[in-house]
DRENSE-129148 format. One record per residue: residue in three letters; residue number from 1; z, x, y of N, C-alpha, C in turn. Coordinates in Angstrom, 1 decimal, decimal comma. Atoms other than C-alpha are relative to their C-alpha. Example, Ala and Ser with C-alpha at 12.3 -4.5 7.8 and 13.67 -1.06 7.14 Angstrom:
2
+------+------+--------+--------+---------+--------+---------+----------+--------+--------+---------+
: nupa : minu :   n.up : n.east : n.north :  ca.up : ca.east : ca.north :   c.up : c.east : c.north :
+------+------+--------+--------+---------+--------+---------+----------+--------+--------+---------+
:  Ala :    1 :    0,0 :    0,9 :    -1,2 :    7,8 :    12,3 :     -4,5 :    0,0 :    0,9 :     1,2 :
:  Ser :    2 :    0,0 :   -0,9 :    -1,1 :    7,1 :    13,7 :     -1,1 :    0,8 :   -0,8 :     1,1 :
+------+------+--------+--------+---------+--------+---------+----------+--------+--------+---------+
! end
This chain:
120
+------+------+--------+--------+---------+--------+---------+----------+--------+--------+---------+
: nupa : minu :   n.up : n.east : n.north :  ca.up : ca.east : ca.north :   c.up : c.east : c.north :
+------+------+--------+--------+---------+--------+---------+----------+--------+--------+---------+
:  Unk :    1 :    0,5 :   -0,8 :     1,1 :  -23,8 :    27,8 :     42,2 :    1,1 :    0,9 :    -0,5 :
:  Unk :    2 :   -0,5 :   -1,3 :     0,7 :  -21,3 :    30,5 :     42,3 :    2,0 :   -0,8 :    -0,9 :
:  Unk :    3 :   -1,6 :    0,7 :     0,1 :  -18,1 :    27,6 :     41,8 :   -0,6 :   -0,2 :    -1,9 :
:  Unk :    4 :    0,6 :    0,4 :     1,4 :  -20,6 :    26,2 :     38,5 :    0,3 :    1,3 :    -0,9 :
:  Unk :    5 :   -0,3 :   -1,0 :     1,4 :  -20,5 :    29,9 :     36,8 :    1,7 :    0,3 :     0,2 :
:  Unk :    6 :   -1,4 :   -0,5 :     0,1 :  -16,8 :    30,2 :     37,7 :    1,0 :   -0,8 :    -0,8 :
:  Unk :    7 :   -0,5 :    1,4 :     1,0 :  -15,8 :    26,9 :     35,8 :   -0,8 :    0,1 :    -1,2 :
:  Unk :    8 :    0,8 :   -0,3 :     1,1 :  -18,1 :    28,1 :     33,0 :    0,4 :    1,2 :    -0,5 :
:  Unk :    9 :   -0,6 :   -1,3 :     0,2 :  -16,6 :    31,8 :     32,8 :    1,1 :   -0,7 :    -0,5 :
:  Unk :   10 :   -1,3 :    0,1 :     0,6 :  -13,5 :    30,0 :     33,0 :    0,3 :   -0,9 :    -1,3 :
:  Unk :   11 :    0,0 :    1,0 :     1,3 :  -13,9 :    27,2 :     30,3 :   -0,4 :    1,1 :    -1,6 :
:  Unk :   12 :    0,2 :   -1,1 :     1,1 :  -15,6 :    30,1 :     27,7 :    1,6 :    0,9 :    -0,2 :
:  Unk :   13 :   -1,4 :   -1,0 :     0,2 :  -12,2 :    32,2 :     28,7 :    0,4 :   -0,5 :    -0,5 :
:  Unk :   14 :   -0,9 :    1,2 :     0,6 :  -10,1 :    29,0 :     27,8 :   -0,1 :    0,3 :    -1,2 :
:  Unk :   15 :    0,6 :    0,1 :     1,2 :  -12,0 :    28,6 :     24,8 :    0,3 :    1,1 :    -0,8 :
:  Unk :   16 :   -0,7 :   -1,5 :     0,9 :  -11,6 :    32,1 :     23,5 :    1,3 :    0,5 :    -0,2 :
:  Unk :   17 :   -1,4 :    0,3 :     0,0 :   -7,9 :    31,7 :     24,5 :    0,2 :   -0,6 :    -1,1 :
:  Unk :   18 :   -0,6 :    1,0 :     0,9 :   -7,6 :    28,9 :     22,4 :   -0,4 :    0,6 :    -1,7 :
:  Unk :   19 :    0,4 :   -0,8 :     1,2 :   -9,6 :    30,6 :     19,2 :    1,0 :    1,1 :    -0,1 :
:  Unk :   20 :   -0,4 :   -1,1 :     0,1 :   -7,8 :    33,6 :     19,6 :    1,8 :   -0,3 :    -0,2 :
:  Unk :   21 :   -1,0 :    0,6 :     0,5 :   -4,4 :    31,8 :     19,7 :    0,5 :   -1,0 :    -1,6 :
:  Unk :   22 :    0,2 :    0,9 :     0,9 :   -5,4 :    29,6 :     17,0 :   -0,2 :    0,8 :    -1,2 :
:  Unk :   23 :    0,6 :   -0,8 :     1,4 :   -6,5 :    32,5 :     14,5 :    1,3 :    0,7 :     0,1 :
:  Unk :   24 :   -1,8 :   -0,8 :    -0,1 :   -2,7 :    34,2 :     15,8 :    0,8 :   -0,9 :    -1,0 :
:  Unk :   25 :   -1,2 :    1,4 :     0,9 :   -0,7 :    30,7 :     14,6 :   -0,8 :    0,1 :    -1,3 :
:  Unk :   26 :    0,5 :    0,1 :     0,7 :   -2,9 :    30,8 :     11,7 :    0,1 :    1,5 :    -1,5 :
:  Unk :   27 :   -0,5 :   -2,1 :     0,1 :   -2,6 :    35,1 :     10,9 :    1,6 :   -0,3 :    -0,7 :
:  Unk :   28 :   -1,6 :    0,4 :     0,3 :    1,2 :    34,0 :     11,3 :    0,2 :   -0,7 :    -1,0 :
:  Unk :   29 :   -0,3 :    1,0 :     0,9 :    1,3 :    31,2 :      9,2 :    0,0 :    0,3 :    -1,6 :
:  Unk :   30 :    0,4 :   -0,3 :     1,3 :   -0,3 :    32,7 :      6,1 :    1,3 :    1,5 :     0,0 :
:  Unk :   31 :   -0,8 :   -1,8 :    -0,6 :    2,0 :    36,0 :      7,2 :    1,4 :   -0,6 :    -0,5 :
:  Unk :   32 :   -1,2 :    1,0 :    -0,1 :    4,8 :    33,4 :      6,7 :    0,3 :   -0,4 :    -1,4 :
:  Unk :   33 :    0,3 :    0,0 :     0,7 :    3,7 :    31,7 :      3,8 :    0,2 :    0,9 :    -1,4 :
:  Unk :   34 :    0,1 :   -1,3 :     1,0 :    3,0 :    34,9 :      1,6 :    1,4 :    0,4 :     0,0 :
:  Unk :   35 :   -1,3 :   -0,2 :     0,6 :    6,6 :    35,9 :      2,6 :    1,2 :   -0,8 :    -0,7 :
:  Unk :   36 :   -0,9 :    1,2 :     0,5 :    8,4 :    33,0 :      1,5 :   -0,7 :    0,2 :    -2,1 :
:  Unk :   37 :    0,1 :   -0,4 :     1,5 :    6,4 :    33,6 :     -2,1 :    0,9 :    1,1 :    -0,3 :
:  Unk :   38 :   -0,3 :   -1,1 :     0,4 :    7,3 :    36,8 :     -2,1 :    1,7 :   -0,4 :    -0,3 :
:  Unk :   39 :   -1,6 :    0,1 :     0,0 :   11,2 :    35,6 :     -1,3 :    0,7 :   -0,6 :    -1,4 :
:  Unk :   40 :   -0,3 :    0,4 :     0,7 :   11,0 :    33,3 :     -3,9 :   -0,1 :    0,2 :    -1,8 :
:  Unk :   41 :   -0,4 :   -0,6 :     1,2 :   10,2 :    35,6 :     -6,8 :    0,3 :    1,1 :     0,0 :
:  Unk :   42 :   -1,2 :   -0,8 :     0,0 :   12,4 :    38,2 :     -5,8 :    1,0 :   -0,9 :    -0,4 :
:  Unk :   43 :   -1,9 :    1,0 :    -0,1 :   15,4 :    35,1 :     -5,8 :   -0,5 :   -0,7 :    -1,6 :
:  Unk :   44 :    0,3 :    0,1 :     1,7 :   13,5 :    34,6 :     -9,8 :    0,7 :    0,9 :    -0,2 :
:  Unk :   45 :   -0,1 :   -1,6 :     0,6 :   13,6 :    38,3 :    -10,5 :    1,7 :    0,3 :    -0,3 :
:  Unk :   46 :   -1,5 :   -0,5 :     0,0 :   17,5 :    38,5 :     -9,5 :    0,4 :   -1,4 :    -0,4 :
:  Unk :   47 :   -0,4 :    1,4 :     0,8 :   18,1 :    35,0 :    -11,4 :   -0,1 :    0,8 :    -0,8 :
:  Unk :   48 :    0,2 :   -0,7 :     0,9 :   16,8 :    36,8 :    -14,0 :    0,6 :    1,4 :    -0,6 :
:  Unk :   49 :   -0,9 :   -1,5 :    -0,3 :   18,5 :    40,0 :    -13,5 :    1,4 :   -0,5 :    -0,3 :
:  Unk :   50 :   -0,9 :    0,0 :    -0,1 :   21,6 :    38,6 :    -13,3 :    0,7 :   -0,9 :    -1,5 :
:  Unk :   51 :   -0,2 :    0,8 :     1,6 :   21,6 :    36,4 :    -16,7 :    0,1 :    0,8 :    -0,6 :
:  Unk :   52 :    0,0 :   -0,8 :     1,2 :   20,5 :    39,5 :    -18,5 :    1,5 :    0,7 :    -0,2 :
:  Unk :   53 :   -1,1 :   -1,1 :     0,2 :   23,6 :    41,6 :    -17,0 :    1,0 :   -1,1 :    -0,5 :
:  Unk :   54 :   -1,2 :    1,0 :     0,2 :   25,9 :    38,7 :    -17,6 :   -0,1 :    0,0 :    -1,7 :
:  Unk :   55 :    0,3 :    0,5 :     1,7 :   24,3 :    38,1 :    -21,3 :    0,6 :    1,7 :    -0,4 :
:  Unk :   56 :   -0,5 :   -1,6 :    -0,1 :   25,0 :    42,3 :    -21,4 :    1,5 :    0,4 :    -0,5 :
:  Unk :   57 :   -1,5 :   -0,2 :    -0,3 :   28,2 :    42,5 :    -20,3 :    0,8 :   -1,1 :    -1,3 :
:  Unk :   58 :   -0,5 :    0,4 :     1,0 :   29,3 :    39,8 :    -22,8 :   -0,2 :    0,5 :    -1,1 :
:  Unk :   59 :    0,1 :   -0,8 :     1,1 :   28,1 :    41,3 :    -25,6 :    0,5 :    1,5 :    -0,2 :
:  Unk :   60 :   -1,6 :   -1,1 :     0,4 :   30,3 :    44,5 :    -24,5 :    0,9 :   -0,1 :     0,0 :
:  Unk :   61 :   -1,6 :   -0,1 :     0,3 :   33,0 :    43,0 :    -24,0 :    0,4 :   -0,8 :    -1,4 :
:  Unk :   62 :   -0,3 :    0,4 :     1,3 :   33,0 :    41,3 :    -27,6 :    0,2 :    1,3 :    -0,8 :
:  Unk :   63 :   -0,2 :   -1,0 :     1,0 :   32,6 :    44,5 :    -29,2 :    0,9 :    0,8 :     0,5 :
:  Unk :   64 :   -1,3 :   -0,5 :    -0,4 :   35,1 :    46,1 :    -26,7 :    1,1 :   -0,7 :    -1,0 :
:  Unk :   65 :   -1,0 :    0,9 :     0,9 :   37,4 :    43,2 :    -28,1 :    0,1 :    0,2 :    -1,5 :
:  Unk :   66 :    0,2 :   -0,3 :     1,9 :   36,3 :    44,0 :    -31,8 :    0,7 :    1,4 :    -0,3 :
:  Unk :   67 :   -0,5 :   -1,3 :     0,2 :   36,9 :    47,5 :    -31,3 :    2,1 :   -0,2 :    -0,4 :
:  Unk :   68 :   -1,2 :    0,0 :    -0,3 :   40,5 :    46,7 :    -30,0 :    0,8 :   -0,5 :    -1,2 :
:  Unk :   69 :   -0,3 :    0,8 :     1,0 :   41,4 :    44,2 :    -32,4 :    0,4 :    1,1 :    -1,5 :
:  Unk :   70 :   -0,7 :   -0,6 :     1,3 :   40,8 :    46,4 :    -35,3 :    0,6 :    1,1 :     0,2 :
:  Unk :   71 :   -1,0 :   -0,7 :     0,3 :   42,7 :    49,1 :    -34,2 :    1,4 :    0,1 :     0,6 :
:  Unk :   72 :   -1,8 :    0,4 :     0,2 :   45,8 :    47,2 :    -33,0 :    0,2 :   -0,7 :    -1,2 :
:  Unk :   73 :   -1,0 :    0,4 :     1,5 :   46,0 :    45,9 :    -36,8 :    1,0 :    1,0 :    -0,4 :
:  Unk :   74 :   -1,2 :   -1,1 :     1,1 :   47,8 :    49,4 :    -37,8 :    0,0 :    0,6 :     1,0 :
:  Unk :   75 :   -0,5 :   -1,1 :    -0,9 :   48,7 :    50,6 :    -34,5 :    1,7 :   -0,3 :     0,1 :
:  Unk :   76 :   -1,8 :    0,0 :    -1,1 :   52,5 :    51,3 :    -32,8 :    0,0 :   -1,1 :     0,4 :
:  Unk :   77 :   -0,3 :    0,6 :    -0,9 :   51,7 :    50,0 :    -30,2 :   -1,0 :   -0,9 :     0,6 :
:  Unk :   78 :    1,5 :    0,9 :     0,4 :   49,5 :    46,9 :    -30,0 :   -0,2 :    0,1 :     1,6 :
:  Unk :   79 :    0,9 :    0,1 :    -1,6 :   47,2 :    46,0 :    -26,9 :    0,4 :   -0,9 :     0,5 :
:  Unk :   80 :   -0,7 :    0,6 :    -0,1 :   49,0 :    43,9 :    -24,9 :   -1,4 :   -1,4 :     0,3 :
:  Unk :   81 :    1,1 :    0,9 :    -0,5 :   45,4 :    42,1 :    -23,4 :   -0,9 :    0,0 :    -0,9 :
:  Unk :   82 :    1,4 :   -0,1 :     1,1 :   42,9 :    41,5 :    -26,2 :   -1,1 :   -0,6 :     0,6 :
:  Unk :   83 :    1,3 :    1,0 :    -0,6 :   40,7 :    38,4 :    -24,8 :    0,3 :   -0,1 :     1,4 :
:  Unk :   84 :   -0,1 :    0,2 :    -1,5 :   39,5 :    38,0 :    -21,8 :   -0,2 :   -1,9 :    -0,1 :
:  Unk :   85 :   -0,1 :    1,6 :    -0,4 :   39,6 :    34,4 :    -20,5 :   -1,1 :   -0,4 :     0,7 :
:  Unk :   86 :    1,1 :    0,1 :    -0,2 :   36,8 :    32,5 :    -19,6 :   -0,3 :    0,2 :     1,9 :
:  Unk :   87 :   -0,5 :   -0,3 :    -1,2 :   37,6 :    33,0 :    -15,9 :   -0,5 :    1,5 :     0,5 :
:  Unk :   88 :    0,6 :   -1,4 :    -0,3 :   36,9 :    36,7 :    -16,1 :   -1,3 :    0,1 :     0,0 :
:  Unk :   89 :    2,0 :    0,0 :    -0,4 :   32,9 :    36,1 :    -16,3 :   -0,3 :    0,0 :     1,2 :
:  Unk :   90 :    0,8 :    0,2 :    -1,7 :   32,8 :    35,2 :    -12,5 :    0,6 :    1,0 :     0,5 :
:  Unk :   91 :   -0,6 :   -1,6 :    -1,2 :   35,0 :    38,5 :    -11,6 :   -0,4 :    0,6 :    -0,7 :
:  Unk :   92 :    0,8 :   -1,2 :     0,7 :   32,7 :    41,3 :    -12,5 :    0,8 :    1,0 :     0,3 :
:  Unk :   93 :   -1,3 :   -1,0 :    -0,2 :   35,8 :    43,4 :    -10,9 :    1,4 :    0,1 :    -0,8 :
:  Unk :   94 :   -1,0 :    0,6 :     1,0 :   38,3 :    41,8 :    -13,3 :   -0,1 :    0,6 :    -0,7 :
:  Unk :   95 :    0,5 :   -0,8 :     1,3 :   36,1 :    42,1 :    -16,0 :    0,0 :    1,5 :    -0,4 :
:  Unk :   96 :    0,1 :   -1,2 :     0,1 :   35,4 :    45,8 :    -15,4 :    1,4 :    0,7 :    -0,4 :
:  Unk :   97 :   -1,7 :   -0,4 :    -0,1 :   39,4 :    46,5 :    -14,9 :    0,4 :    0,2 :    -1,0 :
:  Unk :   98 :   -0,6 :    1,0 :     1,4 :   40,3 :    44,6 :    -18,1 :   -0,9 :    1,5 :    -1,3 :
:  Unk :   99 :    1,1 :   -0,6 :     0,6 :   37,1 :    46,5 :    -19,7 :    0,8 :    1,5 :    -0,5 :
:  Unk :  100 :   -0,1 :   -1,7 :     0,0 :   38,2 :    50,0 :    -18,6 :    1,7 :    0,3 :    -0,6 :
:  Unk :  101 :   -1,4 :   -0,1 :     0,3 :   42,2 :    49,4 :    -19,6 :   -0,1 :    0,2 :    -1,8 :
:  Unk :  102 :    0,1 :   -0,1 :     1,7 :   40,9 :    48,7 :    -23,2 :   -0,6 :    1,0 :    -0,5 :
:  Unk :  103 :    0,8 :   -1,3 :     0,5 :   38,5 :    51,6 :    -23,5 :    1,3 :    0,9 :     0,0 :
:  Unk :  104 :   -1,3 :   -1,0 :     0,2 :   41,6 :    53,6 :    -22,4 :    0,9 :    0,3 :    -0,9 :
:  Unk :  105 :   -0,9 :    0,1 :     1,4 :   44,0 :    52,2 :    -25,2 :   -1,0 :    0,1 :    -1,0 :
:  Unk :  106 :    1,1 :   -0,2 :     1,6 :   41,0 :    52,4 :    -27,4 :    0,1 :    1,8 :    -0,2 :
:  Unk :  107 :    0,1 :   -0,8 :     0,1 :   40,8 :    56,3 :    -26,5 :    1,6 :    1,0 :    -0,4 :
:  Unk :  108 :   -2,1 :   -0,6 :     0,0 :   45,0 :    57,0 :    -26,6 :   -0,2 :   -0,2 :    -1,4 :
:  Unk :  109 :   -0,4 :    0,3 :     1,7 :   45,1 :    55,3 :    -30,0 :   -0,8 :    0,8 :    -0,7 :
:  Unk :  110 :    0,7 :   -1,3 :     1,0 :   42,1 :    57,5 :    -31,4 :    0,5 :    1,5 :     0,4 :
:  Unk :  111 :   -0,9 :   -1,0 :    -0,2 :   44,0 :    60,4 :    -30,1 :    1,3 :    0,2 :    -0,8 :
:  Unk :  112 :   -1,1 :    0,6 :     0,9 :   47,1 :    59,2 :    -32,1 :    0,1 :    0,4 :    -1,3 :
:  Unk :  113 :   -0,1 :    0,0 :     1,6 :   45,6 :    58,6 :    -35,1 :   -0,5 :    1,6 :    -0,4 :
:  Unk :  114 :    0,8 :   -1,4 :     0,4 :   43,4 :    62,2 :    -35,0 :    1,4 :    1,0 :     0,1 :
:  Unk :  115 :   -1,4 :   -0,8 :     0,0 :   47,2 :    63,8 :    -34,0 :    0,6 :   -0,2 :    -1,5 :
:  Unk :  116 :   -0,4 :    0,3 :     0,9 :   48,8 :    61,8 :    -36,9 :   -0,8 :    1,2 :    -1,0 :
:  Unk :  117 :    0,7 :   -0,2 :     1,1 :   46,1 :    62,7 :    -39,2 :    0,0 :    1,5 :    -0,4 :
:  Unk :  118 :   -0,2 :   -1,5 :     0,2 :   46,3 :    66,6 :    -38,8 :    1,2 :    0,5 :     0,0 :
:  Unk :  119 :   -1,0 :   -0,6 :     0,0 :   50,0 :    66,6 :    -38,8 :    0,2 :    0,0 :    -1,2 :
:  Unk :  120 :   -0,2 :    0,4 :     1,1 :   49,4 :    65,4 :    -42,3 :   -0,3 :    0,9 :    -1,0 :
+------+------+--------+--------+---------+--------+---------+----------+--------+--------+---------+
! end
């Protein structure tokens, strides 16, 4: 009698083992699941993100370029880098370099011409 409730204690334990493991793998699974959604519209989000800055960024550096252009037509001293090459899109460090060299000679030359223009 007392071996029958002890093989019946233990089979219900089992059993609750097994549920309780089963609703864990299961907990996990959706736990799993949900993160992998989540990963893959964050890895949209920064698709997305990263087209805009790129679409961005070309659109400053055209008008950087525009800038430059028109004021090495009647400068001294022209810009020696006007265009960038299609090469510089995948160096965002390039780009920036190239970027910041032209704003520079953009700022020297309006310095120049505002000198000129008051010596006049």
């Amino acid at each position: 009698e007392l071996m029958k409730h002890f093989k019946k204690e233990k089979s219900e334990a089992e059993s609750h083992i097994r549920m309780l493991k089963e609703k864990y793998i299961s907990t996990e699974e959706e736990h799993l699941r949900r993160m992998e959604e989540s990963r893959l519209h964050l890895k949209d989000q920064l698709l997305c993100l990263e087209t805009e800055q790129e679409s961005i960024l070309g659109v400053i550096g055209k008008e950087i370029d525009e800038a430059c252009k028109t004021f090495s037509r009647d400068s001294l001293e022209k810009l020696k880098v006007l265009t960038s090459g299609p090469q510089l899109h995948y160096d965002p460090h390039r780009w920036l370099a190239e970027s910041k060299t032209k704003l520079q000679w953009l700022c020297e030359e309006l310095k120049e011409r505002e000198s000129r223009e008051r010596s006049m």
